[in-house]
C-alpha positions as CSV (number, residue, x, y, z in Angstrom):
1,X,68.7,-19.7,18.3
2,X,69.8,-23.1,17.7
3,X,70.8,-25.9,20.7
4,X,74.6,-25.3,19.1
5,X,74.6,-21.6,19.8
6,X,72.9,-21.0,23.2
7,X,75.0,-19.4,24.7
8,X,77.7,-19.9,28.0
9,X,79.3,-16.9,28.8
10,X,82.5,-18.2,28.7
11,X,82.6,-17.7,24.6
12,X,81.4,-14.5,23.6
13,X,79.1,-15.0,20.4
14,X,76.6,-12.0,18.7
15,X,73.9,-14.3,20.0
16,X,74.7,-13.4,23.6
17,X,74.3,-9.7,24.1
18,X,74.6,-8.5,27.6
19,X,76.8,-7.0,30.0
20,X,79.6,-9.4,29.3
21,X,79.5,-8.3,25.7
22,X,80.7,-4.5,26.5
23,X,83.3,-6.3,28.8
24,X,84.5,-7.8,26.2
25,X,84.9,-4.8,23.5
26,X,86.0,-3.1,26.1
27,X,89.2,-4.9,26.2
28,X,90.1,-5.7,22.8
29,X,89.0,-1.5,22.0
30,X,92.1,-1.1,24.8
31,X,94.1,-3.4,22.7
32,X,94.1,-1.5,20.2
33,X,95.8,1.1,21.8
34,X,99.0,-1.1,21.2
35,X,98.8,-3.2,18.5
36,X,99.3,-0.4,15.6
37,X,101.6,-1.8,13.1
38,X,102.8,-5.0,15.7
39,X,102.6,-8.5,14.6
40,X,100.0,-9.7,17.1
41,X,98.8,-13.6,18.9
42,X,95.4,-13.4,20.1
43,X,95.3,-16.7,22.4
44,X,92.0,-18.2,22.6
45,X,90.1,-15.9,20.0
46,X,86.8,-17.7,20.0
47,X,85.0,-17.3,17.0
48,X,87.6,-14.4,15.7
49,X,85.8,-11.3,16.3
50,X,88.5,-9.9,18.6
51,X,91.1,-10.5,16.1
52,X,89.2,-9.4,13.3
53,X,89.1,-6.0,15.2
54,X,93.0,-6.1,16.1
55,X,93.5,-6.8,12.3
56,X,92.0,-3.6,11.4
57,X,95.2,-2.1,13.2
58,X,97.8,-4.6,13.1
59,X,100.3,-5.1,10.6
60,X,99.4,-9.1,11.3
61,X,96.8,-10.9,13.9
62,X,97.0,-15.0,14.7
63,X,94.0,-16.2,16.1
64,X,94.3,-19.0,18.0
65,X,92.1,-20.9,19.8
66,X,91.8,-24.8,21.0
67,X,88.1,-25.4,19.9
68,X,88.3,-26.6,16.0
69,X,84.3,-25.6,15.6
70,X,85.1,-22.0,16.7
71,X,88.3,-21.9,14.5
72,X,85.9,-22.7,11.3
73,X,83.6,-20.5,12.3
74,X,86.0,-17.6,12.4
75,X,88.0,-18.4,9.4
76,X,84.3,-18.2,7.3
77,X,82.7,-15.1,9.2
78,X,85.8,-12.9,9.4
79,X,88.0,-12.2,6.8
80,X,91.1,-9.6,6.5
81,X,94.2,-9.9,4.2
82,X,96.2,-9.7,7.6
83,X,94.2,-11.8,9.6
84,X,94.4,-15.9,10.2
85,X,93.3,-18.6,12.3
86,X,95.3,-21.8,14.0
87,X,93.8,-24.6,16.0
88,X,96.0,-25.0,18.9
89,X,96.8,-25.0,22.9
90,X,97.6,-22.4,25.1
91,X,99.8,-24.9,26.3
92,X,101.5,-25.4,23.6
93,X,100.8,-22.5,21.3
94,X,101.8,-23.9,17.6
95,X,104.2,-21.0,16.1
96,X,108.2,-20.5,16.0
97,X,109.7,-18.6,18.5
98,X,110.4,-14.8,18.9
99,X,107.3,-14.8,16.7
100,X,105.0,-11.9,18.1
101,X,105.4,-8.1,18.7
102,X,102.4,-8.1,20.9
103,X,100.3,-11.1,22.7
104,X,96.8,-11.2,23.9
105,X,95.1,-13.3,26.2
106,X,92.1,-11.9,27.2
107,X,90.1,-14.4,30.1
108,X,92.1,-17.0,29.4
109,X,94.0,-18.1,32.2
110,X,91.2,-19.5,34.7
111,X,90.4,-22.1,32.1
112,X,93.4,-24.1,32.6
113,X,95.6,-25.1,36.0
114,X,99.0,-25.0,34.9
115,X,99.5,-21.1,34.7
116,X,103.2,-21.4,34.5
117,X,103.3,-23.1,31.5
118,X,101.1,-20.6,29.6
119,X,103.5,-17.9,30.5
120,X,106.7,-19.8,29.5
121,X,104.6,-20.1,25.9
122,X,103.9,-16.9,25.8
123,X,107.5,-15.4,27.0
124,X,108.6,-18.1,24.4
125,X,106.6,-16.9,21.4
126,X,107.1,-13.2,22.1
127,X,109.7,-10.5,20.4
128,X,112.6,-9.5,23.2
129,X,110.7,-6.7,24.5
130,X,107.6,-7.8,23.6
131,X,104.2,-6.6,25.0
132,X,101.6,-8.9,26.5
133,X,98.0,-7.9,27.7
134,X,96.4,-10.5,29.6
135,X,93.0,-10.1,31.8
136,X,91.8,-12.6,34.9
137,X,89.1,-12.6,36.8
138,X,90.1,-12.2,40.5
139,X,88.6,-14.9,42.5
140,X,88.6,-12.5,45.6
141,X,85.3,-10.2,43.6
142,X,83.9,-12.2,41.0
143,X,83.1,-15.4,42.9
144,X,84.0,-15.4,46.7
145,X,82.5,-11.8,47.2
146,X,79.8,-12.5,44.9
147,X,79.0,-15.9,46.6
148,X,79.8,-17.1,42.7
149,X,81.2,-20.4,41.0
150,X,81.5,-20.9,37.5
151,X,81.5,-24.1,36.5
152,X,83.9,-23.3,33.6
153,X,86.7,-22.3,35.6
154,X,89.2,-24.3,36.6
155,X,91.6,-22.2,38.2
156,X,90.8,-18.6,39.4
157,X,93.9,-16.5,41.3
158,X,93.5,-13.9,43.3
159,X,95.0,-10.3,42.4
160,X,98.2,-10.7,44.6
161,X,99.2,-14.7,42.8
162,X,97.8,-12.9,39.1
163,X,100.8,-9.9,40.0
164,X,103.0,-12.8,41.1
165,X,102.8,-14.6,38.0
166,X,103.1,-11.7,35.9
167,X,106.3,-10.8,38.1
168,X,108.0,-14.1,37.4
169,X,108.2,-13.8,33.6
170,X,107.9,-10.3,32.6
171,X,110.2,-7.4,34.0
172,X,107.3,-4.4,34.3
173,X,103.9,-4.5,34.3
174,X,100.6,-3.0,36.2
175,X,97.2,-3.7,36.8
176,X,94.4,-2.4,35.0
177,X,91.0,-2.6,37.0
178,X,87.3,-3.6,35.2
179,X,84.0,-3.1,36.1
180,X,81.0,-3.1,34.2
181,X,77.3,-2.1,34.5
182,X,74.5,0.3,34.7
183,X,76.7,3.5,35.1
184,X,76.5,7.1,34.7
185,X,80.2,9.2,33.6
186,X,80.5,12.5,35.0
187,X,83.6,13.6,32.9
188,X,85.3,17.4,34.0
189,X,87.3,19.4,31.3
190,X,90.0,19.5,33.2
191,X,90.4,17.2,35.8
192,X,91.6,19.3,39.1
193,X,90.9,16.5,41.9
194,X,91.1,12.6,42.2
195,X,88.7,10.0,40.7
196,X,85.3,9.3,42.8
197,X,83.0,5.9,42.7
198,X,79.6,6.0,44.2
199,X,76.5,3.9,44.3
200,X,73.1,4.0,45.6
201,X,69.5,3.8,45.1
202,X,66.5,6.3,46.2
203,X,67.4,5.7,50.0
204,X,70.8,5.7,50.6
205,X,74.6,6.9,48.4
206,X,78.0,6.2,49.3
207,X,81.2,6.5,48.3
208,X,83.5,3.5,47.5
209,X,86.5,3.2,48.8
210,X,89.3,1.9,46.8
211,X,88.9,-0.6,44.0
212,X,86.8,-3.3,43.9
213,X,86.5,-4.8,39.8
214,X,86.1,-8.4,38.7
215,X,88.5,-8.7,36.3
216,X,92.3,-7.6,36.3
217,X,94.0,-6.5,33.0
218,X,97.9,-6.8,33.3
219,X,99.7,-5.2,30.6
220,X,103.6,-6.4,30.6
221,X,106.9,-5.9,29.0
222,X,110.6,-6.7,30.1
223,X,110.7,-3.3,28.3
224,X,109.3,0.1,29.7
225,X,105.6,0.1,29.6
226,X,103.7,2.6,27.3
227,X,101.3,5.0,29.1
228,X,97.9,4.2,29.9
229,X,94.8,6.1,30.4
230,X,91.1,6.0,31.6
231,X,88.8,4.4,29.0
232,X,85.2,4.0,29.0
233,X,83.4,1.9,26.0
234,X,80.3,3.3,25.3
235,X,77.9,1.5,22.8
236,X,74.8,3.3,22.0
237,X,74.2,0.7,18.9
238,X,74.1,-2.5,21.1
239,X,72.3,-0.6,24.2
240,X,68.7,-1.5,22.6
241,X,69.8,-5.2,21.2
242,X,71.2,-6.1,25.0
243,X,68.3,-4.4,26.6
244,X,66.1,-6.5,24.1
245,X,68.2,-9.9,24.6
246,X,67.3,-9.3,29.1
247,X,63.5,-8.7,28.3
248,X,63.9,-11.9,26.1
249,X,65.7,-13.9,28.6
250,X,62.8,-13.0,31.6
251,X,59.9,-13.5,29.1
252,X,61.5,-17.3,29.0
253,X,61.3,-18.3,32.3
254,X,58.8,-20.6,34.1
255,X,57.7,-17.4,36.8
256,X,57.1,-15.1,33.9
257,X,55.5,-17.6,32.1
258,X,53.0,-19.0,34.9
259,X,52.5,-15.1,36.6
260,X,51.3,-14.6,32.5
261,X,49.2,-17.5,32.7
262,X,47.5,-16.5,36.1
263,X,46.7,-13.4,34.5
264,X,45.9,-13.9,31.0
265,X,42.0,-14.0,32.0
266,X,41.9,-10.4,33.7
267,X,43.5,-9.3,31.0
268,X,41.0,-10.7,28.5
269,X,38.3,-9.5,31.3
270,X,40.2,-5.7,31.1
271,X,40.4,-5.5,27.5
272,X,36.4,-6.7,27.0
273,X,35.2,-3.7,29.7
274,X,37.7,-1.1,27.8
275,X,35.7,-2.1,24.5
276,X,32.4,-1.9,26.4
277,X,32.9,1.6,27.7
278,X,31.1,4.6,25.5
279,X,33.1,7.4,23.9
């Protein structure tokens, strides 16, 4: 890994696999419950991978993002007849008006302060009707809670000010709540009762009350909103490579590294008296 591609979180690349990868997927796969056939703007797309995925539904994807490096990198790496890329600001999103069926915007909004104006851009750029998807941390759980700052964040909103904001430019809309990590999905045939969260360890489980996620998902429309449903993204394919990327990550710091200095002579000591014992 090159000093250009470690990685930040706040971009997702493939040379940062972890939890914030399946976050991620797990978003854009929810996406693409509503982009069939739509003329779609993916606002801040990163490298592209996001709207290379939408494109594979779309009747048209925009990517658009304000980093030129990332913009390059996607227009080489992915490639669809109805995919392209634009260099631009969220602030002032480069495209004609009325322009978009559907818009995306996917961890977007803390990264600026002037919320307002990113929603008058996107109510401008959208179809009358129009659909936007939108996610957030809320500030409440993911860094007040979680005694968190990221230093990439300029402006984090709790849930009630996200729903406000939403309220002020789009007729409908409703929250959609994610969580991520080591889980287990106990799924019935045919659900008869309401949903149930629990977590534990060997000594104590409980039930969770109510909903507590880092990130908010607002779907919108000044039209009624289509139904939505339960998802879970499940990916046994990238399960070993994150796993792998964590065991990397802990082998690199300066306590695994010193604990393996400390012991590297009973090791060598352990190893010598295995080879000395008779069969």
């Amino acid at each position: 890994m090159t000093k250009k591609n470690i990685p930040t979180g706040e971009r997702l690349t493939e040379f940062a696999l972890d939890v914030i990868t399946l976050e991620h997927l797990h978003r854009y796969a929810v996406a693409t419950e509503f982009v069939k056939n739509k003329i779609v703007l993916d606002i801040a797309c990163g490298v592209g991978y996001g709207s290379y995925l939408l494109a594979a539904y779309a009747l048209k994807v925009t990517g658009i993002d304000i980093n030129k490096e990332s913009i390059e990198v996607a227009k080489k790496k992915y490639s669809r007849p109805q995919l392209s890329f634009l260099n631009g600001d969220v602030e002032n999103i480069p495209v004609e008006n009325a322009s978009f069926d559907v818009v995306i915007s996917f961890e977007t909004l803390e990264h600026i302060t002037n919320h307002d104006k990113m929603l008058e851009e996107i109510k401008r750029v959208i179809k009358p009707g129009g659909l936007l998807l939108i996610s957030t941390p809320d500030k409440l759980i993911y860094s007040e809670k979680a005694n968190h700052h990221n230093p990439f964040h300029k402006k984090e909103l709790y849930k009630d000010e996200f729903e406000l904001l939403i309220c002020r430019y789009f007729k409908n809309n409703q929250l959609i709540y994610q969580s991520s990590g080591l889980v287990s999905i106990i799924m019935p045939q045919i659900a008869t009762g309401s949903s149930a969260t629990y977590t534990g360890d060997f000594d104590h489980i409980s039930k969770i009350q109510g909903i507590a996620a880092p990130f908010l998902v607002a779907i919108a429309s000044d039209n009624p909103l289509p139904p939505l449903s339960f998802s879970i993204f499940k990916s046994e394919a990238l399960l070993p490579l994150i796993l792998k990327e964590q065991s990397d990550a802990i082998r690199q710091t300066i306590s695994y590294r010193l604990g393996h200095m400390l012991l590297k002579p009973f090791k060598l000591i352990k190893a010598a008296f295995r080879k000395n014992i008779p069969n």
